[in-house]
N, C-alpha and C positions, 0 to 999 in steps of 0.2 A: 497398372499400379502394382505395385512389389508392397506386400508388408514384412516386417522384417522383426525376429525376435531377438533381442541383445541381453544376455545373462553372463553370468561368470561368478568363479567362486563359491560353484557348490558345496566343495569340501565335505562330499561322502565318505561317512567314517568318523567325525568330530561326533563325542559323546558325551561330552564333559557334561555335568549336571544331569546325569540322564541315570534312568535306572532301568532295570530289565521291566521289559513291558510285560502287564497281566490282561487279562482275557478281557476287563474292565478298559484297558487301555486301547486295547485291540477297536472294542466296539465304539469308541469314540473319534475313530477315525475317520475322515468325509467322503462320501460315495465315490469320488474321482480317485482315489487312493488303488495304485495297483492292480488294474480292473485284470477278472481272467484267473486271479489269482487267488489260493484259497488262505485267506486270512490269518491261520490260525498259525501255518508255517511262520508268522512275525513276532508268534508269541516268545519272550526271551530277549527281542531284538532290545539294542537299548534305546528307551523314548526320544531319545535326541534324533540316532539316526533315525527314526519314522518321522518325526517334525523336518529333517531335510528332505529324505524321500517326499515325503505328502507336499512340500511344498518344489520340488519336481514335478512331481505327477499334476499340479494346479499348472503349472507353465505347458507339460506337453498337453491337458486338456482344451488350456484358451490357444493353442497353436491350432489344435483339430477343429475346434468350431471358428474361428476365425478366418481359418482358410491362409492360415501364414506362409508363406514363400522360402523362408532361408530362417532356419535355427542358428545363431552364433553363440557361441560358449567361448568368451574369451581366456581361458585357461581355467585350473586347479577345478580341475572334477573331482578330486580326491585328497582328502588332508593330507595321508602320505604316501611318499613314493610307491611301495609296497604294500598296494592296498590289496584286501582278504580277497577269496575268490566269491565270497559272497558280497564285498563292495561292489566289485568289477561285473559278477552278475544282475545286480540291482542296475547299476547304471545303464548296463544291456539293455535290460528290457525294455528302459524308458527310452532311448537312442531307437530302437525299434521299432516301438509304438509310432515314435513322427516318420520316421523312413517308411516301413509299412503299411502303416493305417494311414497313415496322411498324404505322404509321397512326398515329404520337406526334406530337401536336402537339410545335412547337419553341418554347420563348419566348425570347428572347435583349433585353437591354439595351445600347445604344452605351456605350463603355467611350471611355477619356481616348486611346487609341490607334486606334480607328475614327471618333472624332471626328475635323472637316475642322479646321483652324487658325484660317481663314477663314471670315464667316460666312455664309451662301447658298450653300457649297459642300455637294455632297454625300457621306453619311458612306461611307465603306466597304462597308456592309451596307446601303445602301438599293435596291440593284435588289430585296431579297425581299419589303417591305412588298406586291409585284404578286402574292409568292405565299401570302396571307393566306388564299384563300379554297383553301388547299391546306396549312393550318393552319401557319403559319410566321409568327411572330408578333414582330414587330421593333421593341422600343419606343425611341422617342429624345425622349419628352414624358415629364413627369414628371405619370401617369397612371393610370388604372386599366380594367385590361381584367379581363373575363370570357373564358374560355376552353374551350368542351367539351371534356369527353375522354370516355376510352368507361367512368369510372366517375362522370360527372355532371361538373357544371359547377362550376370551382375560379376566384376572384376572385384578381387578384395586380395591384397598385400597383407602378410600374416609376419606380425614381431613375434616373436615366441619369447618366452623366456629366454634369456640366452644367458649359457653355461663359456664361462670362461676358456675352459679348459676345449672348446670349439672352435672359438675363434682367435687366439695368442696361442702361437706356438712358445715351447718353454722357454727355448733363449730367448726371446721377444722380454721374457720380464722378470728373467732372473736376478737382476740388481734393482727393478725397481721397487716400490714401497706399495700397498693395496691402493693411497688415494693415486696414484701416478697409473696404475695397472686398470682402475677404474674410469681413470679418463681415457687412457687408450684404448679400451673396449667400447667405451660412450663414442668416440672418432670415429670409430669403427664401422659402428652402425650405423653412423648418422650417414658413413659413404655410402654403404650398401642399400639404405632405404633412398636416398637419392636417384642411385640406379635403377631400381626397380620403383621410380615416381615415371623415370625419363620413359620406360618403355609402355607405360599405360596408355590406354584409346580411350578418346577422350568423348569418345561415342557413348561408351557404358558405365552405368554410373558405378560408384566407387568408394569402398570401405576399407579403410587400415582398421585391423583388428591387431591389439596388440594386450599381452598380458606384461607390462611396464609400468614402472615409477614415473609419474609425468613431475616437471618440477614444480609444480605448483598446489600438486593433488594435496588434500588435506587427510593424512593417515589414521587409523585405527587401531584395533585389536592387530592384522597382520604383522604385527610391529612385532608381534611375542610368538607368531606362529613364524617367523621367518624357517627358513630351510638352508637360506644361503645371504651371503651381502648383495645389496641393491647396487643399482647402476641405475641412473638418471637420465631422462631424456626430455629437452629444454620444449615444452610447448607450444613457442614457435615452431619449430621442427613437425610437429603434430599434427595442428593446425592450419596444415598446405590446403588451399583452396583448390585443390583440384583432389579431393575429398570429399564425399557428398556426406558423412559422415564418420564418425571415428569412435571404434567400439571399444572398449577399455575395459581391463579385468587386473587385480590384485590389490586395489586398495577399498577396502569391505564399505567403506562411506559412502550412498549413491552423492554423486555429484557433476554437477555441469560445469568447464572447467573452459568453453568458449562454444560458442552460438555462431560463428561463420569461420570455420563450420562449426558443425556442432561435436564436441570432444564430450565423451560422458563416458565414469565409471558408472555401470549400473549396480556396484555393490553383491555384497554374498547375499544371498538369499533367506537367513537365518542368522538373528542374531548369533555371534561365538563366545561372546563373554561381557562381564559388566560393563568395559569400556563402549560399547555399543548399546547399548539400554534403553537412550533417547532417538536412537536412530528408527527410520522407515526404511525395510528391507521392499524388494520388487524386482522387478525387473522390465527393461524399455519397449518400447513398441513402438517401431517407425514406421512409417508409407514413406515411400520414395518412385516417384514420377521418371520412368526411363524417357521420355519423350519431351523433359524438359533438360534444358542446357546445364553442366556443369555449375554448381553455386546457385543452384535451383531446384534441385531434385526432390528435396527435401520438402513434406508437404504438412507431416504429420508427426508431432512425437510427443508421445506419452510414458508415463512410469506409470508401472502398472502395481499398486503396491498388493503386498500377501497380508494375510492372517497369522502373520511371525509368532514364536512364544514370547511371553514378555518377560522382562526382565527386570525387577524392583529393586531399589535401595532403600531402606527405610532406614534412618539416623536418628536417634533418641539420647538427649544431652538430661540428665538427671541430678540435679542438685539437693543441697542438705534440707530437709525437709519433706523431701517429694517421696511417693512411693514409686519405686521403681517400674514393679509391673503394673500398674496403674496406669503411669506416664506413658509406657510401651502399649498396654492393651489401648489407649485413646488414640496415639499413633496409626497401631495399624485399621482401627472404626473410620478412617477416611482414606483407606487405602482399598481398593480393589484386586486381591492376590488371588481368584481363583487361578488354578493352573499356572500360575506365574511359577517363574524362578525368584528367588526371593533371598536376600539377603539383610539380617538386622544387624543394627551397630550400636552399642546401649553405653554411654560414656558415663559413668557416674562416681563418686565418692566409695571408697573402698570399702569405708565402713557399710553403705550400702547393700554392700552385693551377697548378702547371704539373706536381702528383703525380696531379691529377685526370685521369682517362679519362673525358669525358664521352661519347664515340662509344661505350666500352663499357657504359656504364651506358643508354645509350641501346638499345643489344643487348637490354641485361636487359627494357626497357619496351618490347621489339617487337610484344605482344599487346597491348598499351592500345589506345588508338582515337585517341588524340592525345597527346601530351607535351611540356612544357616544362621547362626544368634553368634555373635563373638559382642563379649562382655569387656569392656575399657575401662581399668578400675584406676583413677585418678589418688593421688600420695593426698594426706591431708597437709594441705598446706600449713605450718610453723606461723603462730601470730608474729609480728614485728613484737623487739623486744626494745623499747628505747635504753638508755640509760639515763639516772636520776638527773644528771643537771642537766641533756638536753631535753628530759620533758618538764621541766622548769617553764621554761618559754613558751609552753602550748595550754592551747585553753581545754579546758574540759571535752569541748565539741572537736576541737582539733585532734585530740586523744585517741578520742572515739572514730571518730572518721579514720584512723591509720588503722586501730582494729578490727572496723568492720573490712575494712577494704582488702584484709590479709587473710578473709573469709571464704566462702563459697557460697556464700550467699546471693543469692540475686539482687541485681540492681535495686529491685522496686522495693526487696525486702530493706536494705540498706537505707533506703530512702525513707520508709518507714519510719526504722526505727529512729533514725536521725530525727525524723519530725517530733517523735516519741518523748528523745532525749531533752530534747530543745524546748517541749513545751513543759515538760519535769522542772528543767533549772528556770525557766521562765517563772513558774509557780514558786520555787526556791526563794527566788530573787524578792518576788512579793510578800512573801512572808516574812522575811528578815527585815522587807522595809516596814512591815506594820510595827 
């Protein structure tokens, strides 16, 4: 039995919401964090990156006690091309820890964010193609490798990101348009991953690992992290049964996108921004059966989810009458923000906003991990003005009803006072008749 770990989209170096870490941050970090390592060199790092590190380090730990077979990283180890030589060494170490400690071979595909811009540049990840022969396996050709592991030998076809500027020569698309240039790169590939379907054995079992837009994937934050234009690849295409699984990397959503086979983004690892807030970060865990027939291998698959940072909206609508920090402080009494990332939204009447304490609302969110208050200060809406002959033809409650409605008033309030009105002239009414 092979067990197999499927990740992608680390994105080492994403810091956004993050602040330099204090000696406090240091020690709340979890035992499996950077073992070997003397801690305190993190102090400064920004919180963000150690929430991606630390949840690295939880992946290469459940590889070492589970006894995992084949690390895949379907592309973007790194937010940017050009990442620091202290990203590149962070990544090392944990790339070493499974090779080393464990003896897991790594496979990893260049992703749209370890790709160079330019082309003869070199990618992010290209110094480890040197450590090949120390099973660290770095594909950026759209190819097919053989790989031992210590439960036999497993075949895996590598889509890479793929750079235009690699596969169309220039006259190929000098008069064409980007969607015209986009389908003949998508043609493209669909040949070449044909060819390298045709020369697979059908002996050993078999993983397309690819860091692609599949067309059916349901997208994310990548949307704003892009690097370059996407190119589409039709999920039939994907979904070859002669696939025992298919490892997918750049769209941050985990999802299952077909079960024969089985096609799964496993998602980035760490939420990147509000657009993912609801989402469950993880990463997959397959077993796969060499000794069972093609379209059978497949025995076992789990998602394995992490202890991601979370990430809160809190939306607070304030109308005329209400106290602003009040309505804001009862909001967040049924919210759970420790360490969260945390974002408020306070919509209210303008007249309002000099009722609001945001310094104290900020007291209340002193255990989050980061916070922002943006204040949405509403025009006072203009009553309706009729004029005299057409409010001739309306009754009193008719009147009334157009005023209050040109309000801010709450419904319940309006309703109210409507009752209010109506049982007033009701009483009116009675007295005129006695």
């Amino acid at each position: 039995m092979m067990k197999i770990i499927h990740t992608a989209d680390i994105h080492i170096g994403v810091e956004n919401y993050g602040r330099p870490a204090t000696e406090d941050d240091i020690a709340k970090l979890p035992p499996y964090f950077s073992p070997g390592v003397d801690r305190s060199e993190y102090i400064g790092f920004s919180t963000r990156l150690l929430d991606f590190l630390s949840t690295f380090d939880y992946m290469v730990n459940y590889s070492l006690e589970h006894d995992v077979d084949l690390f895949i990283l379907a592309g973007d180890a790194y937010k940017l091309r050009n990442p620091s030589q202290t990203h590149q060494r962070e990544f090392a170490r944990r790339i070493s820890r499974l090779v080393k400690e464990g003896g897991i071979p790594v496979f990893s595909v260049i992703g749209n964010h370890d790709a160079p811009q330019m082309a003869g540049r070199a990618t992010s990840l290209e110094i480890f193609p040197t450590l090949e022969k120390e099973n660290v396996y770095i594909a950026d050709q759209l190819r097919t490798y053989r790989v031992p592991t210590r439960n036999g030998v497993i075949q895996l076809i590598a889509l890479p990101w793929i750079k235009r500027a690699a596969f169309l020569a220039r006259d190929e698309t000098r008069d064409l348009n980007i969607e015209q240039v986009t389908d003949m790169l998508e043609e493209r590939i669909n040949r070449l991953l044909d060819k390298e379907v045709s020369g697979l054995s059908d002996s050993l079992p078999t993983i397309l690992c690819g860091h692609i837009t599949a067309s059916t994937a349901s997208a994310g934050s990548e949307r704003n992290m892009m690097l370059g234009k996407d190119h589409t690849i039709l999920l039939g295409k994907l979904a070859n049964p002669v696939f025992d699984y298919v490892a997918l990397g750049h769209i941050h959503k985990h999802q299952i996108l077909s079960y024969q086979p089985m096609v799964t983004y496993s998602g980035s690892i760490q939420r990147v921004d509000f657009s993912e807030e609801k989402e469950d970060k993880g990463f997959c865990v397959i077993d796969l059966d060499p000794s069972l027939p093609a379209g059978e291998r497949l025995t076992n698959f789990h998602f394995e989810k992490v202890n991601a940072r979370s990430f809160q909206t809190i939306d607070v609508t304030v109308i005329n009458g209400e106290d602003p920090t009040r309505k804001t402080e009862d909001a967040l009494i049924k919210r759970s923000t420790n360490e969260a990332i945390v974002r408020v939204r306070v919509t209210m009447p303008r007249q309002l906003s000099e009722a609001f304490d945001e310094t104290y609302i900020r007291k209340l969110l002193s255990t989050a991990h980061q916070v922002s208050i943006k204040t949405i200060l509403e025009e006072k809406t203009k009553p309706i003005r009729l004029s005299l002959e057409s409010s001739k033809n309306l009754s009193p409650m008719n009147l009334l009803a157009q005023y209050l409605e040109s309000t801010n008033l709450s419904k319940e309030r309006i309703t109210a006072l409507k009752d209010y009105a109506d049982q007033l002239i009701n009483e009116s009414n009675e007295t005129d008749d006695s």
